[in-house]
C-alpha positions in Angstrom: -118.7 183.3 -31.2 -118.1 182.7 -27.4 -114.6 184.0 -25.8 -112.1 180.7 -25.0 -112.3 180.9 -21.4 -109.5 179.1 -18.8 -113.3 177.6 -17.8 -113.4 176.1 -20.9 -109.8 175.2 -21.2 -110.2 173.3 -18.4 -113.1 171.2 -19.1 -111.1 171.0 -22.8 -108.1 169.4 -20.7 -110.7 167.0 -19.1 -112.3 165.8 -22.4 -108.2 165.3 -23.3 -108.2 161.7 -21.0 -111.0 160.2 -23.3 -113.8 162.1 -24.3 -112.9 162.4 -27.9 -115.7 163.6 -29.7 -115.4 166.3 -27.2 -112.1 167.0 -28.3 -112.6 167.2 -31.1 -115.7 169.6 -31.0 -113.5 172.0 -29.0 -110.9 172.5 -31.8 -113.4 172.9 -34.4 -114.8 176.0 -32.5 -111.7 177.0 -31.3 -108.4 175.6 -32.5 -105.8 177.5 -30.3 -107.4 175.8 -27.8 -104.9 172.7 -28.4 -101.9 174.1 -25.8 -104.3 174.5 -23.2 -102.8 174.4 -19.6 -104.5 174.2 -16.4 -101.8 175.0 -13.4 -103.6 174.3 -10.6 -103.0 171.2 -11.5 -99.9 170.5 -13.2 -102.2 169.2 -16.5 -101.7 170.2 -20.2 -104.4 168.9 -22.8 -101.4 166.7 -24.2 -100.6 166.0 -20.2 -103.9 164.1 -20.0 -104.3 162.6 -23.3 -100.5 161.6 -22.1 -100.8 160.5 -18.6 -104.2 157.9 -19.0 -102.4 156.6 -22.4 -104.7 157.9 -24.6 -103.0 157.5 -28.0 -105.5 158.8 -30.3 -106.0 161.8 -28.7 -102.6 162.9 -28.1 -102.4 162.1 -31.6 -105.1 164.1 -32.6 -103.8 166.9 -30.6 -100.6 167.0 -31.8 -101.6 166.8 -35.9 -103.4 170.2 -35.3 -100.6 172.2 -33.7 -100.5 171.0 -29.9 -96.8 171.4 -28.8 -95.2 168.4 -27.8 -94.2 167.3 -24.6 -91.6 164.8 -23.3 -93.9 163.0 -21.3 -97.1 162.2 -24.4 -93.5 161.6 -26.9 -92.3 159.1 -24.5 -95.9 157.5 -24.0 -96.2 157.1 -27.9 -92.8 155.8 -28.3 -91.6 158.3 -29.8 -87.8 157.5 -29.3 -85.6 159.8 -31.5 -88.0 163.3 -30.3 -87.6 162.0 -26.8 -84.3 161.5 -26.9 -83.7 165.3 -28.8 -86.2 166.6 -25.9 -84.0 165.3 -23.2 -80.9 166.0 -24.8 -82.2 169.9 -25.3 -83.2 169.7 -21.3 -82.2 166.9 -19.2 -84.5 168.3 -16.2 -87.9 167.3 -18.1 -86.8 163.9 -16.9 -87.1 164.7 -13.2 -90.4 166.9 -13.9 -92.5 164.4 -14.9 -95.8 164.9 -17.3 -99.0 166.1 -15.9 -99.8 166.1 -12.5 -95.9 165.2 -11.8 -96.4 161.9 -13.3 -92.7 160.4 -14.0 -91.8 159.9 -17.1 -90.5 156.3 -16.2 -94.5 155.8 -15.9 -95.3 157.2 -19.3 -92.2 154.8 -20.4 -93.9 152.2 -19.3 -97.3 153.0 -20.7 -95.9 153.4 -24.4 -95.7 149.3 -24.0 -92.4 149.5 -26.1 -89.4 148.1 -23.9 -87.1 150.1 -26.1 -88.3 153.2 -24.6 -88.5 151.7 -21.2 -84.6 151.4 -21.3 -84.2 154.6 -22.9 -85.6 156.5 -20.2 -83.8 154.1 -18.0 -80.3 154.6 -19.1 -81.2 158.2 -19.0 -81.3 157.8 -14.7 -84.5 157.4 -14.1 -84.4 153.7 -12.8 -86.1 154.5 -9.6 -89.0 156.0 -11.9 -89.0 153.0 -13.7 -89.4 150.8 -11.1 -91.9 152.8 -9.3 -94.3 152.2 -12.6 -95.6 148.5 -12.0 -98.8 150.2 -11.6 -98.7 151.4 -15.5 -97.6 147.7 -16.6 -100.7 146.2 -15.0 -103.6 149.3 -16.0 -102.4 148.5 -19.7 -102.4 144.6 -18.8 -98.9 144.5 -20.5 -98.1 141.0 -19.4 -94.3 141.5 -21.1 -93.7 144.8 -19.4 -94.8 143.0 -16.2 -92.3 140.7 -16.6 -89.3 142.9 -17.7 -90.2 145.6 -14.6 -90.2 142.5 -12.3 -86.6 141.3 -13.6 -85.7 144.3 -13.1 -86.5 145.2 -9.5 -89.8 146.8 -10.0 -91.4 148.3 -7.0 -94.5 145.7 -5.8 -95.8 147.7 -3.1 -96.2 151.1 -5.5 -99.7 151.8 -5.1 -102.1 153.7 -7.5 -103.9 156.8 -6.6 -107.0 154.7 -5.1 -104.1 153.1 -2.9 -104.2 150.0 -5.1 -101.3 147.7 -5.5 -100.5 146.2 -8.7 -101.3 143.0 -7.1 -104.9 144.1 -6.3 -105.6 145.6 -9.8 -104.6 142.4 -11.6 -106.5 140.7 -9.4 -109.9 143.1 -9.5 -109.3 143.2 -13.7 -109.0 139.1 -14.1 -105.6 139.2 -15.2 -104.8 136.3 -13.8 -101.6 135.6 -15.4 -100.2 139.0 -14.3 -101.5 138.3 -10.6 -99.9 135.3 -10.6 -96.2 136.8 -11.8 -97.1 139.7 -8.8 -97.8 136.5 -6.1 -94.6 134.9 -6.8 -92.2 138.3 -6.8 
């Protein structure tokens, strides 16, 4: 049996965006393996299930032991743990998820408005509003609409330097590109 490695942690915590079958050959051989943490760049496996919206992995990781995090809870609209996380420490709000990724983002990602405002009414309305980008990747015309109504940020870009304007428009969403033209 090979020796768990930070090498292989981190390719692990790559596999964690959406390489599930890889993810799930990792915790066969080595099930500790779940809490893996790479700090060179701010990423948990959790992190980047977390962070791309990747639901049945951070699922997956979570029903065999990983430790959750307020950022993946948040993303899968987990409201009464994220509130009891942010209650237990209010600064996880301002440190974000993996790579420093708010957690207004992951909000936004979880597609569930009721967490939106959660997070929201817990201060992070700047973070919210900077999170358009997360509305349009997940083509979420109703969170579109309630982060325009609500002041969203229209010139965020994403970390290509793309507007949400420009990804609407590049993924055919026309409907969502047409809300962004108007705001």
């Amino acid at each position: 049996m090979s020796e768990l490695t930070q090498e292989i942690r981190n390719q692990f915590i790559v596999n964690c965006h959406m390489n599930f079958e890889g993810v799930k050959e990792a915790i066969a051989q080595f099930p500790e393996i779940v809490n893996s943490y790479n700090p060179e760049i701010f990423e948990s496996a959790l992190g980047a299930a977390g962070h791309v919206g990747n639901r049945p992995i951070a699922l997956y990781l979570l029903a065999h032991g990983a430790d959750l995090e307020l950022a993946a809870a948040v993303m899968l609209g987990m409201k009464e743990e994220a509130r009891e996380l942010i209650a237990a420490d209010p600064s996880l709000l301002k440190k974000g998820g993996a790579h420093h990724i708010s957690i207004g983002y992951h909000a936004v990602l979880s597609g569930d408005q009721e967490m939106v405002e959660l997070i929201w009414n817990a201060g992070e309305q700047e973070a919210v509003q900077k999170s358009l980008v997360a509305a349009v990747n997940t083509a979420d015309l109703n969170m579109v609409q309630w982060l325009l109504e609500n002041a969203a940020d229209t010139n965020v870009t994403n970390f290509q330097g793309k507007t949400p304007l420009e990804l609407a428009q590049e993924r055919g969403l026309s409907e969502i590109a047409a809300l962004l033209q108007i705001s």
